[in-house]
BALOBA-1460 file (C-alpha; in Angstrom, 3 decimals):
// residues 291
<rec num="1" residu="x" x="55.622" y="147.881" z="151.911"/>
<rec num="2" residu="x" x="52.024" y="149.352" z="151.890"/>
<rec num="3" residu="x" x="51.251" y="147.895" z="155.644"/>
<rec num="4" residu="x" x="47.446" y="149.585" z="155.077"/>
<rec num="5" residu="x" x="46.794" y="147.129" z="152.314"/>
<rec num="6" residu="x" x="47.795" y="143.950" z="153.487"/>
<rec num="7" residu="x" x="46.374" y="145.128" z="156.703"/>
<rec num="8" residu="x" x="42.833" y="145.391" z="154.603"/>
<rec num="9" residu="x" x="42.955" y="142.303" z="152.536"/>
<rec num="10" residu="x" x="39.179" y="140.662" z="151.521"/>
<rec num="11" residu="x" x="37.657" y="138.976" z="153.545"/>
<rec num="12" residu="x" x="36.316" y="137.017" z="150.872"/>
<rec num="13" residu="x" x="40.332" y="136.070" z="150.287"/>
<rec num="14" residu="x" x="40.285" y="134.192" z="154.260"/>
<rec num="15" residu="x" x="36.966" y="132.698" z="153.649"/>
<rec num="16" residu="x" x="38.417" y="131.438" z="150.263"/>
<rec num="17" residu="x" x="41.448" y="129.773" z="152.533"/>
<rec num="18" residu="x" x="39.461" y="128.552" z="155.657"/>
<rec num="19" residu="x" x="37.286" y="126.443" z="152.738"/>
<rec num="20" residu="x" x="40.439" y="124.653" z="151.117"/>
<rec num="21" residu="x" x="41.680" y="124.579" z="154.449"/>
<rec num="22" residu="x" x="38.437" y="122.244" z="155.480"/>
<rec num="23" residu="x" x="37.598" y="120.963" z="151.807"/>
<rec num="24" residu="x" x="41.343" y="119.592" z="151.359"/>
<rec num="25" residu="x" x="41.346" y="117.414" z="154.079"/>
<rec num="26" residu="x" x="38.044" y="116.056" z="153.618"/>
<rec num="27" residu="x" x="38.909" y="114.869" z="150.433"/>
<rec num="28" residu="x" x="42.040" y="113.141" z="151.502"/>
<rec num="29" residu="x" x="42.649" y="113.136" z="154.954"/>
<rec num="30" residu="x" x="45.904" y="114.045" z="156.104"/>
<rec num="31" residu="x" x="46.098" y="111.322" z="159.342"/>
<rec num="32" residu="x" x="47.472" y="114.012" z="161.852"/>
<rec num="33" residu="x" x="48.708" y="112.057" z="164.907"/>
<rec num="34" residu="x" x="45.994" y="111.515" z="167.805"/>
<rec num="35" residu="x" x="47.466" y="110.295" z="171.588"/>
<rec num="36" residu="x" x="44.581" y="109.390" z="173.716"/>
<rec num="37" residu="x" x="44.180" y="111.004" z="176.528"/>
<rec num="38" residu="x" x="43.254" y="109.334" z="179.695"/>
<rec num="39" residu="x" x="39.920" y="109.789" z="180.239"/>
<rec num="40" residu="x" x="38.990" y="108.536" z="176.787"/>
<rec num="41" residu="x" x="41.691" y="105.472" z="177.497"/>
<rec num="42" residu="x" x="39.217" y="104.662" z="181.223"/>
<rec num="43" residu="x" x="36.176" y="103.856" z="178.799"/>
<rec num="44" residu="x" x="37.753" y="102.021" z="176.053"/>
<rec num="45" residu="x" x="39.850" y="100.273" z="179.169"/>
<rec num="46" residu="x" x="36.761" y="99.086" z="180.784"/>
<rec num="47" residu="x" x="34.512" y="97.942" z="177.619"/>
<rec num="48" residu="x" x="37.508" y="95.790" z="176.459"/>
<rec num="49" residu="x" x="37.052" y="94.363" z="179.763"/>
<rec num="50" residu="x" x="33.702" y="93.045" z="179.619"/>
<rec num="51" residu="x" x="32.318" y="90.183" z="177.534"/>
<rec num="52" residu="x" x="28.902" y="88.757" z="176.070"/>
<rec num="53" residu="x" x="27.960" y="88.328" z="179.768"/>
<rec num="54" residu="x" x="27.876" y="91.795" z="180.882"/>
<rec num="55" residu="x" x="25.384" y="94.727" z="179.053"/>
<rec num="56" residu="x" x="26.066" y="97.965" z="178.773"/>
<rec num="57" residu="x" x="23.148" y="100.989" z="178.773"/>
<rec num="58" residu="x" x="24.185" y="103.386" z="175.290"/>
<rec num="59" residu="x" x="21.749" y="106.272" z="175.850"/>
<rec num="60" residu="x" x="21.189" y="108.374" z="172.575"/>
<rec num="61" residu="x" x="21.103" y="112.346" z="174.244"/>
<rec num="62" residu="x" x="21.377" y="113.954" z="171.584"/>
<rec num="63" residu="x" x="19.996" y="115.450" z="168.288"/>
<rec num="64" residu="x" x="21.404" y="116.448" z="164.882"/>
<rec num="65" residu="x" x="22.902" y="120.004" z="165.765"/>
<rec num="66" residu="x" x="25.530" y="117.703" z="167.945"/>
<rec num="67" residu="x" x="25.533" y="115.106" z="164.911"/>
<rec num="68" residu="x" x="29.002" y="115.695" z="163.992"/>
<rec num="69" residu="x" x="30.834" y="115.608" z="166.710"/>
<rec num="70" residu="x" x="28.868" y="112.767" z="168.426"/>
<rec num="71" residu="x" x="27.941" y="110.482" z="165.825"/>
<rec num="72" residu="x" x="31.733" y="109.092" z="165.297"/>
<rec num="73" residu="x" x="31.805" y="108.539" z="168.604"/>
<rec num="74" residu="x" x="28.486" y="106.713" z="168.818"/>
<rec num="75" residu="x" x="29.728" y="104.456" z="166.263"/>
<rec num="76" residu="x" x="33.346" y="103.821" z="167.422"/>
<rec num="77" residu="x" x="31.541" y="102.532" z="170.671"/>
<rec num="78" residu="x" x="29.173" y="100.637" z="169.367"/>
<rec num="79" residu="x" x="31.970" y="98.788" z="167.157"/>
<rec num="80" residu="x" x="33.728" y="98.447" z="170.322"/>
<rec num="81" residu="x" x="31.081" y="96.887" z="171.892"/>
<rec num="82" residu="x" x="29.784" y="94.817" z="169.192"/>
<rec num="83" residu="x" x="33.855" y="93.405" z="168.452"/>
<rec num="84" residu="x" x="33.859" y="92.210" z="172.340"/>
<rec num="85" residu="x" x="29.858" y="90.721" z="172.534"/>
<rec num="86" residu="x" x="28.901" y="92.821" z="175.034"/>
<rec num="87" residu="x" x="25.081" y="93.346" z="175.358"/>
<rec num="88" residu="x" x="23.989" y="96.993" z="174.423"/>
<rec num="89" residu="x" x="20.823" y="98.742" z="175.295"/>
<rec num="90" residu="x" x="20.459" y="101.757" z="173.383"/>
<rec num="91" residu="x" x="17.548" y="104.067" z="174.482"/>
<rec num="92" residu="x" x="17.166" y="107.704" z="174.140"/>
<rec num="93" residu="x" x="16.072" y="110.144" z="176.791"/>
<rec num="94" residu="x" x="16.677" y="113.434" z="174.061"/>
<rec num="95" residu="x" x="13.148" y="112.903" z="171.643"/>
<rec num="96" residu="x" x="15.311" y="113.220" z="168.456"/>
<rec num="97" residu="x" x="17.816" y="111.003" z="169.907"/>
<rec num="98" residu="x" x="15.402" y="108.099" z="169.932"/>
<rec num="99" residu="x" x="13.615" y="109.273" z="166.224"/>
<rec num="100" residu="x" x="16.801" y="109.640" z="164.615"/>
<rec num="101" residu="x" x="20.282" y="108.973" z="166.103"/>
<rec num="102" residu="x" x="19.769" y="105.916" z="167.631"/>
<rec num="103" residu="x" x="18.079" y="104.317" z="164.642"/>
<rec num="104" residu="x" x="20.835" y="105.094" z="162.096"/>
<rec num="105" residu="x" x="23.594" y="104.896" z="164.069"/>
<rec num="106" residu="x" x="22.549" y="101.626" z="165.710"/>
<rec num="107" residu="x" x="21.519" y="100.039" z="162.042"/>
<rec num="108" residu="x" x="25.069" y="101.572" z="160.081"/>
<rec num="109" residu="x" x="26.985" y="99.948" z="163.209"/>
<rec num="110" residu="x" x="25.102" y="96.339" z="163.582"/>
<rec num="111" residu="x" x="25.158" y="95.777" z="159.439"/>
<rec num="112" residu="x" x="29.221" y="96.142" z="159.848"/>
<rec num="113" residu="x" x="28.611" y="92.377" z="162.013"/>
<rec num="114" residu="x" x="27.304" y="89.460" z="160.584"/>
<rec num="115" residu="x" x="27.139" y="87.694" z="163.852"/>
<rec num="116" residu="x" x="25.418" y="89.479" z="165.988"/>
<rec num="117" residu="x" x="21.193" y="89.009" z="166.557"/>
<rec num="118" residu="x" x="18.668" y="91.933" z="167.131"/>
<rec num="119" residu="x" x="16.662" y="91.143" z="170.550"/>
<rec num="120" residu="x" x="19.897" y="88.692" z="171.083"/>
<rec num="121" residu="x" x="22.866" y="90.956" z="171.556"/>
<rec num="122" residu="x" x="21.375" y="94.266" z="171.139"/>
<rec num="123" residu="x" x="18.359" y="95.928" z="170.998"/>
<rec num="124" residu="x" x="16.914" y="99.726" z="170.635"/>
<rec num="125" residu="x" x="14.224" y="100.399" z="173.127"/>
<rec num="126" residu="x" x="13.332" y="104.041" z="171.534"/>
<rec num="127" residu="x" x="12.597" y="107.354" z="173.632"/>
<rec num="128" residu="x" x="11.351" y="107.380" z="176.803"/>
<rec num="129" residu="x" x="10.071" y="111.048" z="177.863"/>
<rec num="130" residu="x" x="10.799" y="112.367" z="181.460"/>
<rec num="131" residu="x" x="14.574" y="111.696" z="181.828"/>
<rec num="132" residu="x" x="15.161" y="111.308" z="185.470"/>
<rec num="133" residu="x" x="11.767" y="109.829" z="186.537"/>
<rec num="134" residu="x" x="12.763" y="107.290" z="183.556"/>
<rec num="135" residu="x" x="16.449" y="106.882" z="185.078"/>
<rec num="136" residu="x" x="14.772" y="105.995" z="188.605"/>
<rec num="137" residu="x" x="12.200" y="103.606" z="187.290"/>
<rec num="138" residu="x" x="15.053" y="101.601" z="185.613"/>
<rec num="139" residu="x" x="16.689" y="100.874" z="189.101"/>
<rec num="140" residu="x" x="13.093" y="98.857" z="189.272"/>
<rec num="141" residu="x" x="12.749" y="97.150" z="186.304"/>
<rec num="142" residu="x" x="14.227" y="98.529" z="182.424"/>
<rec num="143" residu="x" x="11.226" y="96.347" z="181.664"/>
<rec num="144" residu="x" x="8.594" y="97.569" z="183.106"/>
<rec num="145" residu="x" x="9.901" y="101.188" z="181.792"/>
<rec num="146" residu="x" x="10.263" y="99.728" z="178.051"/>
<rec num="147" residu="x" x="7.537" y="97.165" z="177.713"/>
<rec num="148" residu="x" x="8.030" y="97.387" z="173.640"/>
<rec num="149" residu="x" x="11.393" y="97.995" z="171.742"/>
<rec num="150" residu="x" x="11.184" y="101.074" z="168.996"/>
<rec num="151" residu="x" x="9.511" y="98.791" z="166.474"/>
<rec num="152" residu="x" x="6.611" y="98.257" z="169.282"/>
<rec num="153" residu="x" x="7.494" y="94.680" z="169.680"/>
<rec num="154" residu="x" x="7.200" y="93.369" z="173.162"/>
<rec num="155" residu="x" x="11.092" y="93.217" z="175.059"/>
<rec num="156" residu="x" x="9.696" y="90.461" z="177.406"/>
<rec num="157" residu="x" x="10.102" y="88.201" z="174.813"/>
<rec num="158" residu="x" x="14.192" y="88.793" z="174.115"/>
<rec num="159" residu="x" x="16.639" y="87.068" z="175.053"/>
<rec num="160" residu="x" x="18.736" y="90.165" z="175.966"/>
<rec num="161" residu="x" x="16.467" y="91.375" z="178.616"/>
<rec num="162" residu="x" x="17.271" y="88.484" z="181.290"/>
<rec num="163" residu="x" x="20.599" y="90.201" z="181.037"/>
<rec num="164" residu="x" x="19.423" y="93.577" z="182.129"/>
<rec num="165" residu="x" x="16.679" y="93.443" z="184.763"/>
<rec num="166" residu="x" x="17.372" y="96.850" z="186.326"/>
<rec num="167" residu="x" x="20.953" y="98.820" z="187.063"/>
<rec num="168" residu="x" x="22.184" y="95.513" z="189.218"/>
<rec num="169" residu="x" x="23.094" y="94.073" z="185.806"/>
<rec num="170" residu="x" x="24.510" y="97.059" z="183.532"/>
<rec num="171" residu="x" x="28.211" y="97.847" z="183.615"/>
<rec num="172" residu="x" x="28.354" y="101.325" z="182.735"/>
<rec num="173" residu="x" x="25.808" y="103.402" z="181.056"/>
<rec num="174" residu="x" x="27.009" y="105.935" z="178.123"/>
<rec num="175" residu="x" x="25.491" y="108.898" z="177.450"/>
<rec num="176" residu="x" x="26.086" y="110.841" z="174.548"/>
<rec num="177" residu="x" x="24.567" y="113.844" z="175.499"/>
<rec num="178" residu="x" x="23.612" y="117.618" z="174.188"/>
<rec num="179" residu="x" x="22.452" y="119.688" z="176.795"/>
<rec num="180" residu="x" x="22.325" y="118.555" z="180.855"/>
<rec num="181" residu="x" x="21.201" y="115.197" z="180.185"/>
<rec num="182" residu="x" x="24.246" y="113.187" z="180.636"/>
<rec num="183" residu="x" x="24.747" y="115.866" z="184.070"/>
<rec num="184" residu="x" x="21.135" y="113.591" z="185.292"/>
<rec num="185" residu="x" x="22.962" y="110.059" z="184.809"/>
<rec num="186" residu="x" x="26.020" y="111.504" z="186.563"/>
<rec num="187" residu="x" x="24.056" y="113.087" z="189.599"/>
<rec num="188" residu="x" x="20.956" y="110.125" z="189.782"/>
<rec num="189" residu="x" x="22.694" y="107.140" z="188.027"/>
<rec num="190" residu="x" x="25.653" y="106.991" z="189.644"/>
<rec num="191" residu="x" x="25.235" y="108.736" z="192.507"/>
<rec num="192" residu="x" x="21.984" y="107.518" z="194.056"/>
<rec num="193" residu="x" x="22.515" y="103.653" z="192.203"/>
<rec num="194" residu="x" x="26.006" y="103.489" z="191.836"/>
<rec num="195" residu="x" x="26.326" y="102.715" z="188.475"/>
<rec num="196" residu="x" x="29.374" y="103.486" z="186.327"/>
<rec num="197" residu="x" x="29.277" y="106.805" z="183.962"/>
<rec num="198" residu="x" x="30.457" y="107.554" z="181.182"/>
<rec num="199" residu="x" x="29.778" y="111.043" z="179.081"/>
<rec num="200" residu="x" x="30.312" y="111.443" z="175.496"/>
<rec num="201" residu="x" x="29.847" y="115.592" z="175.002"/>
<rec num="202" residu="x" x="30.132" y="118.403" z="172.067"/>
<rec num="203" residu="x" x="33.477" y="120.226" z="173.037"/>
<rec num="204" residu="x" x="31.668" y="123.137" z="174.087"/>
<rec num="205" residu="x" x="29.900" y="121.487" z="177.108"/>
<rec num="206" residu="x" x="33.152" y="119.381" z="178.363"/>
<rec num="207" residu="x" x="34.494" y="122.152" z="180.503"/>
<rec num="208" residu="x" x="31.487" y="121.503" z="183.028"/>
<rec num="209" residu="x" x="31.937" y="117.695" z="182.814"/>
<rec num="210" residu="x" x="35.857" y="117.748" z="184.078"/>
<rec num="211" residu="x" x="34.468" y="118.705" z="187.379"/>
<rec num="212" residu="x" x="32.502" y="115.528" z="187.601"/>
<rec num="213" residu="x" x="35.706" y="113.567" z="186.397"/>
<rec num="214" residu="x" x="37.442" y="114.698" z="189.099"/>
<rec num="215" residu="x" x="35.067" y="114.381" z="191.911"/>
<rec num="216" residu="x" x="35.200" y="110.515" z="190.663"/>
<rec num="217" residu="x" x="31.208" y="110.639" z="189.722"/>
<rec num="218" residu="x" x="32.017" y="110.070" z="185.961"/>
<rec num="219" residu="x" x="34.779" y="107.001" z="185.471"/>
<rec num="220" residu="x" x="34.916" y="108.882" z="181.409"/>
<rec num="221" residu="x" x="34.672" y="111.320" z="179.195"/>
<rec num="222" residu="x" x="34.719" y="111.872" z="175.867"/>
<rec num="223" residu="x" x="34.952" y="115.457" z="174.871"/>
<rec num="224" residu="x" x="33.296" y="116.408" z="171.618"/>
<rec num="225" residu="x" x="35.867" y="115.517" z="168.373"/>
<rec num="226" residu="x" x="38.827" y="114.717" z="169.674"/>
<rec num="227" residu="x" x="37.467" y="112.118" z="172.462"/>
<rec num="228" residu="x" x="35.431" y="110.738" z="168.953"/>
<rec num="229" residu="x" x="39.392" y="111.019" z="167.593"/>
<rec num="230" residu="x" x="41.105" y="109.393" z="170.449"/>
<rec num="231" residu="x" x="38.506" y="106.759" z="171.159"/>
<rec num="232" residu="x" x="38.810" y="105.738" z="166.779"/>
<rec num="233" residu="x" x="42.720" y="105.793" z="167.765"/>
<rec num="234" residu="x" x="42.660" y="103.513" z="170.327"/>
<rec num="235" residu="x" x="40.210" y="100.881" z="168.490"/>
<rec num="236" residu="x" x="41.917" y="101.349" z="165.377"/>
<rec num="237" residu="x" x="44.902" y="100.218" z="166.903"/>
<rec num="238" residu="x" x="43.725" y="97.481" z="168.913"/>
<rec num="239" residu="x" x="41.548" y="95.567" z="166.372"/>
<rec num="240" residu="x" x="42.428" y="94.447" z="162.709"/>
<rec num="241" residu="x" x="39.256" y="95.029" z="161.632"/>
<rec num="242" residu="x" x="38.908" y="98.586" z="162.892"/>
<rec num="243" residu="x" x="41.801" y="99.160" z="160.587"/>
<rec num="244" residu="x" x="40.425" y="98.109" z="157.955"/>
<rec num="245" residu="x" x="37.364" y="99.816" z="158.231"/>
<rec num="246" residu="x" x="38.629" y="103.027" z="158.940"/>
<rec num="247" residu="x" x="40.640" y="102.607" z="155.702"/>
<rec num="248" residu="x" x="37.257" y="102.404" z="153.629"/>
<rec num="249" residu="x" x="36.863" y="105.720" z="151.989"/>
<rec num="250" residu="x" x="32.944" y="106.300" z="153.184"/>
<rec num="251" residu="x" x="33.964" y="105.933" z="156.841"/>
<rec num="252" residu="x" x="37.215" y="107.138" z="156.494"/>
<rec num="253" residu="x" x="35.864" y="110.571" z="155.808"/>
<rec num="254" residu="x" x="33.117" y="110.758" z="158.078"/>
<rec num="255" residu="x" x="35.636" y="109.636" z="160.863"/>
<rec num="256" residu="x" x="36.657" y="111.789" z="163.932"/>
<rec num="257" residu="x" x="39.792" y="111.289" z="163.091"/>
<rec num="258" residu="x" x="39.524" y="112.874" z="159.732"/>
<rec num="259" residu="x" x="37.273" y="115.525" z="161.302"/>
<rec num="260" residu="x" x="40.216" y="116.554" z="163.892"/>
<rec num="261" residu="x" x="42.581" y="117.644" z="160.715"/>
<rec num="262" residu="x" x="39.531" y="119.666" z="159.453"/>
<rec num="263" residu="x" x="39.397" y="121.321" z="162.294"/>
<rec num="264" residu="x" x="43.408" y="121.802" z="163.322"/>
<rec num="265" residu="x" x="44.216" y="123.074" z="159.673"/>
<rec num="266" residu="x" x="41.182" y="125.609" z="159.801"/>
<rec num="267" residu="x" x="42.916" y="126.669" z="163.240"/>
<rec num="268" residu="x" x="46.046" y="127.103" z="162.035"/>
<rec num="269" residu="x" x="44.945" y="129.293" z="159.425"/>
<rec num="270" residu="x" x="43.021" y="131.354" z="162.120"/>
<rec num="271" residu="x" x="46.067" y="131.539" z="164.083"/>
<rec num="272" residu="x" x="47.505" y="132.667" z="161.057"/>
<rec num="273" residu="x" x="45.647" y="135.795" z="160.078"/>
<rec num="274" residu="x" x="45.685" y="136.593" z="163.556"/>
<rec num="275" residu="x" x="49.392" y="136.720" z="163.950"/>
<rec num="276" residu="x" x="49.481" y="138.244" z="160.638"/>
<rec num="277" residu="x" x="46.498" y="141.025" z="161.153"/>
<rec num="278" residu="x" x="48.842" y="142.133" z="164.855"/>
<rec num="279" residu="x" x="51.926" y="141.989" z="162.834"/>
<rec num="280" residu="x" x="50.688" y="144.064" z="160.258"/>
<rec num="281" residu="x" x="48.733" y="146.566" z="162.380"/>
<rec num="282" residu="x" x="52.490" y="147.167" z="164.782"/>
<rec num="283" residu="x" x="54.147" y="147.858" z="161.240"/>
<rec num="284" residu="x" x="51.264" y="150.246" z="160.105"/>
<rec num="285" residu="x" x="51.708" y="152.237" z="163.499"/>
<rec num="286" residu="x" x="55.608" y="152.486" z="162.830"/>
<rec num="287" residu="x" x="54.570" y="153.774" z="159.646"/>
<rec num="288" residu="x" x="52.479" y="156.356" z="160.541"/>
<rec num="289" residu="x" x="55.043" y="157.670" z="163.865"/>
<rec num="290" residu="x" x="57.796" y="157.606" z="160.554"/>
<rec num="291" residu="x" x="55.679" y="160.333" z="158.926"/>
């Protein structure tokens, strides 16, 4: 066995491999198994507790670089929310979080529902620039912050906004956040108002959120696909309807769930050529010491 060879195979031959290895389960996903963890299972725990007389605060933090990972999540929430009645406020303190997440996300999500009322049960009240002055103001009035929704119509005139007159009558806020954002509703929201937090991340910025988790300043987190994964698991198998959405091939494939065997077979074929790449190198060394 020529160890040099196989030691030197194309690249072009792994980059071949990693794109089946993504493409494949796109196409049909495989349904590798997903056990929530508990972090994910305190948010999910704590929305099915509420009802249409409590609101909840979903705060759009993010912008399409962090689309992937976050938008599943964004909608598996929303569902969640939408399935028990529970008010939402969705705002944005991220400016393409308000231009462009919120809007689609919010509008995919609220079509899924025939019985649910804009200005009613939900409403989106757009960007609002200067992220922690805008956190403090809403301990005041979310009114007086967001006189007009993201259509420019006036809130004082919905129904939804006698049930959220400042942070006295939202049960957790959500963040899904790129950057330190969600870090300002931890350290001002619930610190300073006491307000319950929840953080939906990209996996590369959960490592700094665990230390929040366990100080007890954030009651969740959701770390980048595989919270989005866990969080689809849990609703999924909760709800009838979940199940049958997820089952729809157009949300099936843009799920977090599917995304999570994307990304474990693309690992495994990593891990692969790495084992493979030592293995071969060892045998190439015995080789040469043969000579």
């Amino acid at each position: 066995m020529n160890a040099r060879k196989l030691l030197y195979v194309d690249r072009r031959v792994i980059y071949l491999l990693v794109a089946i290895g993504a493409l494949v389960p796109i196409i049909r996903p495989i349904g590798l198994p997903t056990v929530p963890t508990k972090p994910v299972q305190q948010l999910f725990n704590k929305i099915e507790s509420l009802g249409p007389d409590d609101t909840v605060i979903i705060s759009f933090d993010y912008g399409p670089s962090s689309e992937p990972e976050l938008n599943p999540m964004a909608q598996s929430i929303l569902r969640h929310c939408f399935q028990r009645r529970v008010k939402v406020l969705v705002m944005a303190l991220f400016p393409l979080g308000g231009v462009n997440m919120a809007i689609d996300q919010l509008q995919a999500v609220a079509d899924e529902f025939d019985d649910i009322n804009y200005g009613v049960d939900f409403v989106n009240l757009g960007y609002k620039d200067g992220a922690q002055a805008a956190m403090k103001r809403m301990d005041i009035s979310i009114e007086s912050l967001f006189p007009a929704d993201v259509n420019g119509d006036p809130t004082k005139d919905m129904p939804i906004m006698a049930h959220a007159r400042n942070y006295d009558d939202i049960a957790v806020v959500i963040s899904l956040a790129t950057g330190i954002i969600g870090e300002y509703w931890v350290n001002l929201v619930n610190a300073q108002f006491g307000v319950p937090v929840a953080v939906g991340c990209t996996a590369v910025s959960a490592p700094k959120y665990y230390a929040y988790l366990r100080a007890g300043q954030m009651m969740s987190l959701l770390g980048g696909l595989k919270g989005g994964s866990e969080y689809e698991k849990l609703l999924v198998d909760k709800y009838e309807f979940a199940r049958e959405l997820y089952e729809q091939p157009e949300i099936k494939i843009t799920s977090a769930m599917a995304g999570m065997d994307v990304q474990s077979i693309v690992h495994v074929i990593i891990i692969v050529f790495i084992i493979f790449g030592n293995t071969m190198y060892f045998i190439m060394k015995r080789q040469e010491k043969a000579r």
